[in-house]
Backbone bond lengths (Angstrom), bond angles and torsions (degrees), N, CA, C in turn:
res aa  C-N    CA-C-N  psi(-1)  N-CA   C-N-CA  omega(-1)  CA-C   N-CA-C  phi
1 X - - - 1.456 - - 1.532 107.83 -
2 X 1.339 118.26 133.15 1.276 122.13 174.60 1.662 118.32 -75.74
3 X 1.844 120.21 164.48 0.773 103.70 179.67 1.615 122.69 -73.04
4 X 1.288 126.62 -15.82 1.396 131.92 -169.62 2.003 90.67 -79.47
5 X 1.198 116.15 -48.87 1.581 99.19 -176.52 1.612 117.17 -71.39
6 X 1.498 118.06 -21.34 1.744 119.66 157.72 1.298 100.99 -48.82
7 X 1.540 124.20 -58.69 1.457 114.41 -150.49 1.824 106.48 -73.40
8 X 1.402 98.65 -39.70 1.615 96.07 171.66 1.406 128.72 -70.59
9 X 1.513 122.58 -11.25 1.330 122.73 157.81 1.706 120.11 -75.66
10 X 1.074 97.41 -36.90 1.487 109.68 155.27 1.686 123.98 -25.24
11 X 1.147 86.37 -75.42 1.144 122.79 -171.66 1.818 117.46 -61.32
12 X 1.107 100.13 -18.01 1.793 132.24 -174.08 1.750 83.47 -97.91
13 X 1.287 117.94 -73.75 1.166 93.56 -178.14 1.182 154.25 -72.68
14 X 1.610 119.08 24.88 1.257 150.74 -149.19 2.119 83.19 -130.50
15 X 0.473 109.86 -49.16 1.615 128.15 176.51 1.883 108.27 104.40
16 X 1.592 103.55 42.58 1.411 110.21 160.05 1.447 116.93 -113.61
17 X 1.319 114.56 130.20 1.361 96.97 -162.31 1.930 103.25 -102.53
18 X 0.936 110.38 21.82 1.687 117.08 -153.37 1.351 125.98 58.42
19 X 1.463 118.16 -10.16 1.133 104.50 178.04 1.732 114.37 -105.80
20 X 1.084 122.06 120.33 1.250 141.31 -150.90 2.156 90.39 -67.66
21 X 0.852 154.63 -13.80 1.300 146.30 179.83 1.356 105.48 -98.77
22 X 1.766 129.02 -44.95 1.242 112.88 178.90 1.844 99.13 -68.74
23 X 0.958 128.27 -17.16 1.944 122.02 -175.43 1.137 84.57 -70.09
24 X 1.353 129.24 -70.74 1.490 127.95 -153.82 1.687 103.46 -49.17
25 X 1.051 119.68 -74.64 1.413 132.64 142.60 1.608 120.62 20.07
26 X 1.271 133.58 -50.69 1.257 159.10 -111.36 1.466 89.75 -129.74
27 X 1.698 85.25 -63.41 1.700 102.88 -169.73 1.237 127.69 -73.70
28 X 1.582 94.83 -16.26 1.449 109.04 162.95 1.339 116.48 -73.87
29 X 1.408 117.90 -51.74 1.670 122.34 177.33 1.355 109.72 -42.04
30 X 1.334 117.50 -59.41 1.926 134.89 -179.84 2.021 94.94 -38.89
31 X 1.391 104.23 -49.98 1.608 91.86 -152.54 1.722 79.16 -76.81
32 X 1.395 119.26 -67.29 1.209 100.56 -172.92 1.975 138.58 -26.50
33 X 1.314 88.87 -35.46 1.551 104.60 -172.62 1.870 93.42 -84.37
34 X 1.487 127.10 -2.50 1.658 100.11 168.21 1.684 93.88 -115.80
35 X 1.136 133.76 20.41 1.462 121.71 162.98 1.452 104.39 -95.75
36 X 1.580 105.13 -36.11 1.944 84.67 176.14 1.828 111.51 -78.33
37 X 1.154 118.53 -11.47 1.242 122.87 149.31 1.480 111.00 -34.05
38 X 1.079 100.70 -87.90 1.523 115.79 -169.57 2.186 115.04 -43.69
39 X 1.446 86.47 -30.08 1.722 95.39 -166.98 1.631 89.26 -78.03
40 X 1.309 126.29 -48.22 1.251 128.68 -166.27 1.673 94.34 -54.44
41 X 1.555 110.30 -54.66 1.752 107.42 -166.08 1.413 107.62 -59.47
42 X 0.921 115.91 -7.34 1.681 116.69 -174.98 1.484 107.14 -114.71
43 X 1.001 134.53 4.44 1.466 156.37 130.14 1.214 123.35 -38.63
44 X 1.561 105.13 -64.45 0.985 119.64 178.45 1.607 121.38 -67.83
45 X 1.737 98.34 -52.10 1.672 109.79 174.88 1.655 112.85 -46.38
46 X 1.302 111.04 -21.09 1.592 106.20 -170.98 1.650 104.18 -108.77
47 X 1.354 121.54 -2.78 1.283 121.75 159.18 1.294 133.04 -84.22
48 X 1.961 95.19 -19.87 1.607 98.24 179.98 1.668 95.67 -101.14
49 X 1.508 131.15 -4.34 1.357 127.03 149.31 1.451 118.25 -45.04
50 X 1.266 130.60 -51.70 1.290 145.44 -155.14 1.171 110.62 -77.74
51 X 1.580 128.65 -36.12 1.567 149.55 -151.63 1.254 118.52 -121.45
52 X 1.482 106.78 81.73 1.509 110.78 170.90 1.203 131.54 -11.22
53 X 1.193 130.45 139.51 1.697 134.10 -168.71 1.594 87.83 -93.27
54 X 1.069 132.54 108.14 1.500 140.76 124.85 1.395 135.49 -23.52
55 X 1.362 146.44 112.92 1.478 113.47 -178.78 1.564 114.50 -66.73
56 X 1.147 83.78 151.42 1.923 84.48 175.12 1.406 110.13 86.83
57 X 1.376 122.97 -8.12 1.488 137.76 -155.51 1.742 89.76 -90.16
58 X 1.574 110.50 130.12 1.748 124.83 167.45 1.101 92.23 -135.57
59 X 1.756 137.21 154.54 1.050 130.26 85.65 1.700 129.95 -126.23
60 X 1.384 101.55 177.15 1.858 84.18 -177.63 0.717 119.67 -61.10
61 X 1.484 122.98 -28.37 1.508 103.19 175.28 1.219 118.03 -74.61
62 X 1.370 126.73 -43.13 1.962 101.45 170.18 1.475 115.13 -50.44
63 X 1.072 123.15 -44.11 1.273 132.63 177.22 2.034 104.89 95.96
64 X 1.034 114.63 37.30 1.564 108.28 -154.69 1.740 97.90 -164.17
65 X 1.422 108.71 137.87 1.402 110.86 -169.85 2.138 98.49 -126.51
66 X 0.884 102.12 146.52 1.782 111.73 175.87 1.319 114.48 -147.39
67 X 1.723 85.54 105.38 1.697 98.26 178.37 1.950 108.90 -100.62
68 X 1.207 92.51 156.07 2.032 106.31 -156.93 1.455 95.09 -103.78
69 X 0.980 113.49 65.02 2.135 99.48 158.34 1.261 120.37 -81.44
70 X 1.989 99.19 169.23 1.704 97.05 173.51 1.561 135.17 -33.49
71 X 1.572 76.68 -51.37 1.572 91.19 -178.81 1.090 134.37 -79.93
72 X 1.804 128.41 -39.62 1.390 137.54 -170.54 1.634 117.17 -142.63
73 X 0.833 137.06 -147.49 1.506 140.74 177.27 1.373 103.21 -157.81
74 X 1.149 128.28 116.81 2.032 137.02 -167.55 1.742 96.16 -120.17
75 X 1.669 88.39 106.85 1.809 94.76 179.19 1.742 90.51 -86.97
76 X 0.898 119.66 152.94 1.586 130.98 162.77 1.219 111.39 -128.51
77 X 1.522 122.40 125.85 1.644 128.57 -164.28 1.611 101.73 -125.61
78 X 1.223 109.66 151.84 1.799 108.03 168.02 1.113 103.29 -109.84
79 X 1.368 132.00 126.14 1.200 158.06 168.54 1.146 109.55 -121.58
80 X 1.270 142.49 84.11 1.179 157.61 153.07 1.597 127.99 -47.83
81 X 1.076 138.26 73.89 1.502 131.71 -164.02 1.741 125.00 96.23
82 X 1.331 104.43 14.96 1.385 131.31 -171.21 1.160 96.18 -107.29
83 X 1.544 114.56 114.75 1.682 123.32 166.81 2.049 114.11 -85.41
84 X 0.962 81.95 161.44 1.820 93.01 171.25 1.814 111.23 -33.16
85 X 1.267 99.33 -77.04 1.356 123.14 174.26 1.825 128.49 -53.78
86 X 1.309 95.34 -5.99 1.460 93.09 161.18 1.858 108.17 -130.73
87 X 1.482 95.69 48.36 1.567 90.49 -179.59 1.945 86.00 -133.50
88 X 1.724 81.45 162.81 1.399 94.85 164.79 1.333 133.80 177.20
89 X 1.318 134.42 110.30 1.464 162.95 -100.73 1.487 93.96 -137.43
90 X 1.561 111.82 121.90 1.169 121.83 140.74 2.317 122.85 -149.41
91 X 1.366 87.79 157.04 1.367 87.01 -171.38 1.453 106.96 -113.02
92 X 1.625 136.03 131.39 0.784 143.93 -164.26 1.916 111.43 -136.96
93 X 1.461 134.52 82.97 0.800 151.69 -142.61 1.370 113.22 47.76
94 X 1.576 101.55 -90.87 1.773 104.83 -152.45 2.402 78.85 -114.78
95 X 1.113 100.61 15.10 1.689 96.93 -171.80 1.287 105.24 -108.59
96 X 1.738 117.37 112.98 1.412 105.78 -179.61 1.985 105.31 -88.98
97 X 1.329 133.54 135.27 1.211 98.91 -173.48 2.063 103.93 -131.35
98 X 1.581 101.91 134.95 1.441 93.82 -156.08 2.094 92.75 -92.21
99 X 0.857 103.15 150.82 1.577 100.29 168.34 1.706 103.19 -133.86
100 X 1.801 128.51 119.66 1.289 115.73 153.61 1.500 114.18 -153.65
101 X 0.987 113.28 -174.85 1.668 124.05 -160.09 1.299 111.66 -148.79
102 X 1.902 107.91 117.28 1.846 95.35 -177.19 1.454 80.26 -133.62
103 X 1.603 113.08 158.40 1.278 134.85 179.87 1.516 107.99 -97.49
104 X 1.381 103.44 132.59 1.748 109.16 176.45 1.415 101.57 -118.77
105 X 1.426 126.02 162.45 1.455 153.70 130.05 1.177 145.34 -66.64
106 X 1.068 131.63 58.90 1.201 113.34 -171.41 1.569 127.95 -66.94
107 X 1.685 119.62 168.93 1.606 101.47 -175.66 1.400 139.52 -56.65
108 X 1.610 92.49 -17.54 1.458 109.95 164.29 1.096 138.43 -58.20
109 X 1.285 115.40 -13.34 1.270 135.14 -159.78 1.358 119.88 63.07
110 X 1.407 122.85 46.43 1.095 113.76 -171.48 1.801 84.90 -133.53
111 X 1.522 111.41 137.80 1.304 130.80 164.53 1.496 134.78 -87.91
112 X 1.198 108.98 113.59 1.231 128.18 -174.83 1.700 112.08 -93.27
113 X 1.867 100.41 124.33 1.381 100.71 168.98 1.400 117.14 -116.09
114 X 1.549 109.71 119.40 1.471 108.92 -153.76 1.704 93.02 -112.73
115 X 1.393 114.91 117.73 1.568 129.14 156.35 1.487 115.77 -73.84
116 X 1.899 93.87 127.92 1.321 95.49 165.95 1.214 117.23 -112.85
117 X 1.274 134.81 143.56 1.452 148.41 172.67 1.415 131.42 -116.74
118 X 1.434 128.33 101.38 1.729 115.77 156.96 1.029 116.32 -143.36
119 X 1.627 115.08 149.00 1.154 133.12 164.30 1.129 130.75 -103.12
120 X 1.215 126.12 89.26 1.641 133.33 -159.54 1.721 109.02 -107.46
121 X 1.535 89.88 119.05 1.611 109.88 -171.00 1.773 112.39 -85.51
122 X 1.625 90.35 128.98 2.007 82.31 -153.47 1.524 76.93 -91.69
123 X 1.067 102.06 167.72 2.039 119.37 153.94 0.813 137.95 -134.92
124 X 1.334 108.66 44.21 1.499 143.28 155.11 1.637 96.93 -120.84
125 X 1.787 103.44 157.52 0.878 112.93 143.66 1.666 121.62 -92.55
126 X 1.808 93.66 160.89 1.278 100.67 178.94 1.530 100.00 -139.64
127 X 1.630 106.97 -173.72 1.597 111.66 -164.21 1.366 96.46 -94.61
128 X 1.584 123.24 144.44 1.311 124.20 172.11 1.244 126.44 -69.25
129 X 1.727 108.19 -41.00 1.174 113.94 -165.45 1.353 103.36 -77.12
130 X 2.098 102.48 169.22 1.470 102.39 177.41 1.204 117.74 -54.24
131 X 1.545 132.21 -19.90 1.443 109.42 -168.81 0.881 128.52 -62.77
132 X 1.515 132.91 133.19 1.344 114.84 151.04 2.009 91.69 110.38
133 X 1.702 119.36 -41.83 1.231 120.79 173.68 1.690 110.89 -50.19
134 X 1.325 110.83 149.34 1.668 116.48 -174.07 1.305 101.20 -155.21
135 X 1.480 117.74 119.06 0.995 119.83 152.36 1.742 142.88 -147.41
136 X 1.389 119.18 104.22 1.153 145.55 -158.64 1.619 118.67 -80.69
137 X 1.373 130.78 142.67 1.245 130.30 -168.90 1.542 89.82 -135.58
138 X 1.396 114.11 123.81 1.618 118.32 151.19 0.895 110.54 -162.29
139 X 1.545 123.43 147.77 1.619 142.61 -173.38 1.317 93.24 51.76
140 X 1.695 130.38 52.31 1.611 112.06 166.98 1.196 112.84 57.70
141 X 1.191 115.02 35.71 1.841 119.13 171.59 1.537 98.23 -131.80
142 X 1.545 138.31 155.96 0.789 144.16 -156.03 1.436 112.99 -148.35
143 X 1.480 145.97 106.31 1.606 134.84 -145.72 1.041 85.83 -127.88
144 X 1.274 124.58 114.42 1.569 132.30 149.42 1.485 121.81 -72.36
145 X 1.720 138.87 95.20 1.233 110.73 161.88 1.802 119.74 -95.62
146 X 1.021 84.64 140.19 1.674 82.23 -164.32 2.098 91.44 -127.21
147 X 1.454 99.44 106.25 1.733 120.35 -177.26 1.458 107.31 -36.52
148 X 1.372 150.73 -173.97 1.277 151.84 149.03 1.606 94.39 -114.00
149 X 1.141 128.81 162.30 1.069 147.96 172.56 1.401 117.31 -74.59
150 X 1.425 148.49 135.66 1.549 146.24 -128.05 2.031 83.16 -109.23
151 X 1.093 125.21 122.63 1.288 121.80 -164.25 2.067 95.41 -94.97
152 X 1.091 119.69 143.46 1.317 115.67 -160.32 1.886 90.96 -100.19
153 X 1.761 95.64 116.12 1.617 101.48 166.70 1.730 129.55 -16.14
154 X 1.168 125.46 122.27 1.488 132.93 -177.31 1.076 82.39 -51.17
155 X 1.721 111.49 148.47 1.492 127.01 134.94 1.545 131.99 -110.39
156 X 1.201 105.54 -176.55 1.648 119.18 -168.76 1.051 94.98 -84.65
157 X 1.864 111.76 142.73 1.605 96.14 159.08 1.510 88.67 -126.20
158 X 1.393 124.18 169.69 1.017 155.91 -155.52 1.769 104.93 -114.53
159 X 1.346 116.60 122.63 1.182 122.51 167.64 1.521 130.29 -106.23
160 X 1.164 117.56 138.45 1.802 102.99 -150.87 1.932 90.26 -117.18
161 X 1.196 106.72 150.67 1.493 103.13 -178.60 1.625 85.74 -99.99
162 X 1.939 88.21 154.59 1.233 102.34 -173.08 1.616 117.75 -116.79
């Protein structure tokens, strides 16, 4: 093997092939392959908008689990690389809704700002006010407890002859 075909196998295995259109090429596939990324995640974000939260209900693609106790309803979210400060939580009746933003790198050196979004429809009620609301972030996990409302003891009713 000569030295010019070492250097171009080389060079193949580096993933340059010397010829300047299949590189370009490449780099095109890469960007292409993180916009359908992105279309799929927003696919998804508007499918797990649409689809009532179940208790007990996970999947990866929501990315988010809701377990039903006496007392409260505990959403658990994966947020992976999402700090405190770029998150933000609000509840609007029976709609819990998550808003956050984490910054990526890719090898290219090119930075990616990826929005997260959901609106997860509880079916239960819960209490509006802060009391009693909790919500905790660690290792990119996210625990929603959200209280149930104190249900007021059945009563007797009285039947009158007529």
């Amino acid at each position: 093997m000569t030295k010019s075909e070492k250097s171009n196998e080389k060079k193949e295995d580096q993933g340059h092939t010397g010829n300047r259109w299949e590189d370009e090429t490449g780099d095109i596939n890469r960007k292409v392959a993180r916009v359908i990324g992105r279309v799929l995640d927003e696919v998804t974000r508007t499918v797990s908008e649409v689809r009532p939260a179940w208790p007990g209900m996970h999947t990866a693609a929501s990315g988010y689990d809701v377990q039903d106790t006496d007392k409260a309803l505990i959403v658990t979210l994966d947020l992976p690389g999402v700090s405190v400060k770029d998150l933000e939580l609000s509840l609007d009746g029976r709609t819990l809704r998550v808003e956050a933003k984490r910054l990526k790198t890719h090898p290219d050196g090119e930075i990616e700002e990826k929005k997260i979004s959901r609106a997860i429809t509880l079916l239960a009620d819960v209490v509006e006010d802060d009391d009693g609301i909790e919500a905790v972030l660690r290792d990119g996990v996210l625990t929603v407890t959200l209280p149930k409302p104190d249900k007021p003891a059945g009563r007797k009713i009285n039947v009158k002859q007529a």
